[in-house]
C-alpha positions, 0 to 999 in steps of 0.5 A, a space after each residue: 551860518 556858523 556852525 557850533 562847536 562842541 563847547 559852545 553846544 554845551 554851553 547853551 544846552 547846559 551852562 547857560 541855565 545853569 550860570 542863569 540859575 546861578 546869577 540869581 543866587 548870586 543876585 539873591 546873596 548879594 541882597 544879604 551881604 550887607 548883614 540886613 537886620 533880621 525881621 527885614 525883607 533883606 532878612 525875614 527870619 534867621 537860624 542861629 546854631 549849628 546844622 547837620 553834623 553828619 548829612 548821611 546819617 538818618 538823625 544828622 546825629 543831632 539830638 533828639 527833640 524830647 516827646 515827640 511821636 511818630 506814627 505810621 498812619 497808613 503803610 504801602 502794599 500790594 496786596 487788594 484792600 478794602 480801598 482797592 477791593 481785588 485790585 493790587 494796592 497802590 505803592 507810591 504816596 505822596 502829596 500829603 495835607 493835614 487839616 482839624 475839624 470838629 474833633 478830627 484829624 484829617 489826613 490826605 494824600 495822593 497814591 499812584 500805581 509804583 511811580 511819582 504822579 503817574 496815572 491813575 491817581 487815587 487822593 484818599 484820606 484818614 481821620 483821627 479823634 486823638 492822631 494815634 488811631 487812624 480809620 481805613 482811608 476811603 476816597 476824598 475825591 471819586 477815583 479819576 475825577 480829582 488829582 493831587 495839590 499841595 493843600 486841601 482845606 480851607 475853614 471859611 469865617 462862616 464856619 464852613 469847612 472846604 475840601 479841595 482837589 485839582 481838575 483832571 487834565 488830559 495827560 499821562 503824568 502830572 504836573 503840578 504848574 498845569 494844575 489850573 483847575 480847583 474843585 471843591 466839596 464841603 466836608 459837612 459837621 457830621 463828617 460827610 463829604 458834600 457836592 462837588 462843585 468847581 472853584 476856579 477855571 470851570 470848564 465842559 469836563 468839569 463839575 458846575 460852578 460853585 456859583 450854581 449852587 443853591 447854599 448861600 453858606 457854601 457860596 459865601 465859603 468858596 468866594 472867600 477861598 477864591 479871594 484868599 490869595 495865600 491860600 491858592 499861592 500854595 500851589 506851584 508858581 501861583 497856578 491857581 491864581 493867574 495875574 494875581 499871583 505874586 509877581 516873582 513868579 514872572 522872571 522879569 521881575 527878578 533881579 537879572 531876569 531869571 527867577 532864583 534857584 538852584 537851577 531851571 527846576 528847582 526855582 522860587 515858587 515850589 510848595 509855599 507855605 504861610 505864618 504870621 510872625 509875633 508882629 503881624 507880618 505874613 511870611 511865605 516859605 517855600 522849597 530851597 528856603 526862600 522867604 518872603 514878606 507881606 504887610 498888606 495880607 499877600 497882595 505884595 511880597 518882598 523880594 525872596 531870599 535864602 535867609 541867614 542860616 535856612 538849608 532846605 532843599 528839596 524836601 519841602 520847609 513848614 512854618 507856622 505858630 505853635 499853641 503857646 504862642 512861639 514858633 516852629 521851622 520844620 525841614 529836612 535840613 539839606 540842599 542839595 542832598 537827602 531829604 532826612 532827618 527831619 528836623 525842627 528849630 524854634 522862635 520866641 517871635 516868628 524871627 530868630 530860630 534857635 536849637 535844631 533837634 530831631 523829629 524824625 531820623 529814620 530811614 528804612 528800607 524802601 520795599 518797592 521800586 519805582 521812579 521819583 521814589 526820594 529816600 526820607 520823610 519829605 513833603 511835610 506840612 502842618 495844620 495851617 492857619 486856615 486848614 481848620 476849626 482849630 490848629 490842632 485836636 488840642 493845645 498841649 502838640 502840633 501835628 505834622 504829616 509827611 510821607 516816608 520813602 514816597 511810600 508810606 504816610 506818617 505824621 508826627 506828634 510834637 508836644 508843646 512846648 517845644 523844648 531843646 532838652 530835658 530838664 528833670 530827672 526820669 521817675 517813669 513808672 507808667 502806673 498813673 497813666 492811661 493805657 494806649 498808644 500815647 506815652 508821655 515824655 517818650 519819642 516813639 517810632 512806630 510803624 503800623 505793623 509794630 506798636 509802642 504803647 503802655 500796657 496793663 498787665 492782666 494778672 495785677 495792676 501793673 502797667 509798663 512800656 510795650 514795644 511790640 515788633 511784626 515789621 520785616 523790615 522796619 522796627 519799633 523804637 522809643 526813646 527817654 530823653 533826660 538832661 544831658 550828664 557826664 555822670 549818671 546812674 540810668 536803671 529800668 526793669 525788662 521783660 522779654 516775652 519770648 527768646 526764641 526770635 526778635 532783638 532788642 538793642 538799648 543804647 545810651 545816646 551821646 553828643 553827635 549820635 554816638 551810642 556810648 553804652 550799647 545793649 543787645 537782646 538776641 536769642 535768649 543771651 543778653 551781650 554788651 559792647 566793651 569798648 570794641 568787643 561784644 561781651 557775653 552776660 548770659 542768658 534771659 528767660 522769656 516772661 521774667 523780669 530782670 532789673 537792670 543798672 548802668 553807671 556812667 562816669 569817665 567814659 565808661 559805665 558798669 552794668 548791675 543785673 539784678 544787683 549783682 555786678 556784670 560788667 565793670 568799668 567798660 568802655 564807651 563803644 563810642 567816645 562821648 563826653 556826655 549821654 542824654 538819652 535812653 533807647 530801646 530798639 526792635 532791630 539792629 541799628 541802621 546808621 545809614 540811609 538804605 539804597 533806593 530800592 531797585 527792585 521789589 523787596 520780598 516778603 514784606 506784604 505780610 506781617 512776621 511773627 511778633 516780638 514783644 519787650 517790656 520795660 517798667 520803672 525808669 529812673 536816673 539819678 544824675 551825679 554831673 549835669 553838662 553845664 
């Protein structure tokens, strides 16, 4: 026999999947020379506009999409819990899924110990009545005896609301093409989780099946789960539904015979999600921005393709329709690459996506090491059509959940309608409205050791912007958008109520991620970027309010403190020919994504001693609106 060379070793242990793999693409590409028509199976959907303008910054310094907030619903620890009683806390999460019933938000998701779907796996969950406030999380599943999906709610037409979770297999890591088994339980009107039965695959190991059980109702459900193929395609490669499974999932199908993708892993068939477009056609959507469509509710697919203009890797793409009756991507927008910001594009009909902005562009320290540990948020997921009574608590947002770093768990709250940009001028006074976590109009980042809330003071009937700061590593931030200026006067009043420790950076925010007019609170003195170099104004005292004025025209601005003229005619800290934003932040600006962590990050399991601002009465007053 002839022996191979070295080359030729290579080229079957390392070229040959990989020219496979590119053969597909290719394949797959050649589909869409021919400028297909979009809403065809050629060309399903399409974006139409500029991507990322920097893929290393945390935003891609894109804008940001106005009035949406992100909320940190459940922060890793190592420190024992009422979850985990005297035990150490679980710092890997993951595998998330959001669902609507009765009133209440429902969270799930997957922790392991420190590394990506090892064992022991716990899947527990968190409810909300309003998305700000979320419960302790308790186990949606008893621990060891349901596993992580990619899905875990069905609302069945006989109001009946199913919860799922993966059969336990005997292994020391998972896997999400072995998931083969499904269980699942009722989640009751009054919010208590039923019996747990099995709904595909039963075996000696496993709970009776559904079918044993007594409920005609709860039958009835579980045999409309088990017949809806879309729902059980969301997990990997059609798993869960054998033979009935989409035939891309079997390579001979395929063009060439190899399933398309990136390379032997990253192929077709990865965390699929659904819509109807504004004709009726069902979409599929999955990891590396495939896209497929069905007119007979599933049975049949058109071959996949990467449409026009669609970047998602890794990180996972959702779809879906919004309460207005339009239609929102939301992806991180890179392939291969980082899995940040997370961004969102819209649709007049299901088809043609336009105006990416930000959701969420922050990417803080990871505090605890562990393998498969992704930088970012990633793996998100809507309220799908089917995940609920509703597809949403109410009709003026969206809600989406998403881990940060595999490592805390978020959700985002996108108000609807989704718009691009500001359109009127900022008269924010916060009196009319009521105290709490939700502020209107504002993009919050908040994470569950900071808050960013209106707030009542006690001593009269004035209420203004709070952003409070005990994070150690992480910070607060909120953001006013208004309609994008060459010239605009931008006045608000601050309060510090401490100048002993904390820092307060407030920017104005410019095209391509630029910070143009640039703030800094710290130890008692107030200091402003001129052009390069860092001006010293004076000092604040704790507790008192200053009003503070920025006028900006040509490039640079002149800031009035207390009406009195402290800083004239400086220059932009960095060129913009416009600003549309104003930002308050608890820490210094990151710019860039942190290193995984290759080590625990110390000090971080409890919280630091508060910093608190306030900022009342926002205003602009705009002298040229950017045509």
């Amino acid at each position: 026999m002839k022996r191979l060379s070295w080359m030729e070793k290579l080229s079957v242990s390392f070229l040959r999947p990989l020219l496979a793999g590119m053969a597909s693409y290719l394949i797959v590409s050649a589909v869409m020379a021919a400028d297909p028509e979009p809403s065809s199976p050629e060309l399903p959907l399409v974006y139409e506009g500029p991507g990322l303008i920097d893929p290393k910054a945390p935003d891609g310094h894109l804008m940001f999409s106005p009035g949406v907030q992100n909320i940190q619903i459940y922060r890793a620890n190592r420190k024992p819990s009422p979850l985990f009683g005297d035990q150490p806390g679980y710092t890997y999460q993951h595998h998330v899924d959001i669902g609507c019933w009765k009133g209440r938000l429902y969270a799930v998701w997957a922790m392991c110990p420190k590394d990506e779907d090892t064992l022991p796996c716990r899947l527990v969950y968190s409810t909300s009545t309003d998305g700000l406030h979320w419960v302790e999380p308790k186990d949606f599943y008893p621990p060891g005896k349901g596993w992580s999906l990619r899905f875990y709610f069905y609302h069945a037409s006989n109001g009946r609301m199913l919860a799922f979770a993966a059969g336990p297999y005997p292994t020391k890591k998972m896997a999400e093409k072995e998931k083969t088994t499904l269980l699942v339980r009722e989640i009751r009107s009054d919010h208590q989780l039923g019996e747990i039965w099995t709904l595909i695959k039963p075996g000696p190991s496993y709970p009776p099946s559904f079918e044993e059980c007594q409920d005609p109702g709860f039958v009835a459900a579980c045999r409309e789960a088990y017949n809806n193929r879309s729902l059980l395609e969301q997990q990997d490669y059609g798993a869960l539904l054998g033979e009935r499974g989409m035939k891309w999932h079997d390579p001979k199908n395929w063009p060439g015979g190899n399933i398309g993708g990136r390379d032997n892993f990253w192929t077709f068939g990865k965390a699929l999600c659904f819509f109807h477009r504004k004709d009726g056609i069902l979409v599929s959507l999955c990891k590396m921005g495939y896209a497929t469509l069905s007119t007979d509710e599933g049975k049949n697919w058109s071959l996949p393709v990467i449409p026009k203009g669609i970047v998602a890797g890794s990180g996972k793409i959702w779809g879906q329709k919004t309460p207005d009756g339009r239609y929102a991507l939301i992806y991180p927008p890179q392939n291969p690459g980082p899995r940040y910001p997370m961004v969102v594009t819209t649709s007049d009909d299901g088809i043609t996506f336009r105006d990416m902005r930000v959701i969420h562009g922050e990417v803080p320290p990871q505090r605890y090491k562990g393998e498969g540990k992704d930088l970012g948020p990633q793996y998100l997921r809507g309220v799908a059509e089917w995940a609920g009574d509703a597809p949403t608590i109410d009709k003026s947002a969206i809600w989406v959940i998403y881990s940060v770093n595999k490592e805390d768990i978020w959700v985002s709250r996108i108000p609807v309608p989704i718009v691009a940009e500001a359109k009127e001028p900022v008269h924010d006074t916060f009196d009319n409205l009521p105290a709490g976590l939700r502020v209107p109009d504002w993009n919050t980042y908040a994470p569950s050791w900071t808050s960013v809330r209106i707030a009542k003071d006690p001593a009269s009937t004035n209420q203004y912007l709070e952003l409070e700061d005990r994070e150690p590593v992480d910070y607060a931030c909120a953001i006013r958008t208004f309609p994008p200026s060459m010239a605009v006067d931008v006045s608000f009043r601050l309060a510090a109520v401490q100048a002993d420790r904390g820092r307060l950076e407030i920017d104005l925010l410019g095209e391509h991620g630029t910070r143009p007019v640039q703030l800094v609170l710290e130890q008692g003195q107030l200091q402003a970027a001129d052009g390069q170099r860092m001006a010293k104004l004076g000092e604040y005292q704790p507790g008192k309010w200053a009003e503070f004025t920025l006028k900006v025209k040509d490039g640079k601005f002149t800031l009035l403190r207390d009406g009195k003229e402290a800083l004239k005619a400086a220059a932009f800290a960095e060129p913009s020919s416009m600003v549309y934003a104003l930002s308050f932040r608890t820490g210094e600006f990151r710019g860039v994504a942190p290193e995984k962590a290759r080590q625990d990050l110390p000090k971080t399991e409890e919280p630091a001693g508060a910093s608190v601002y306030r900022i009342d009465d926002v205003n602009t007053r705009h002298l040229q609106l950017c045509k």
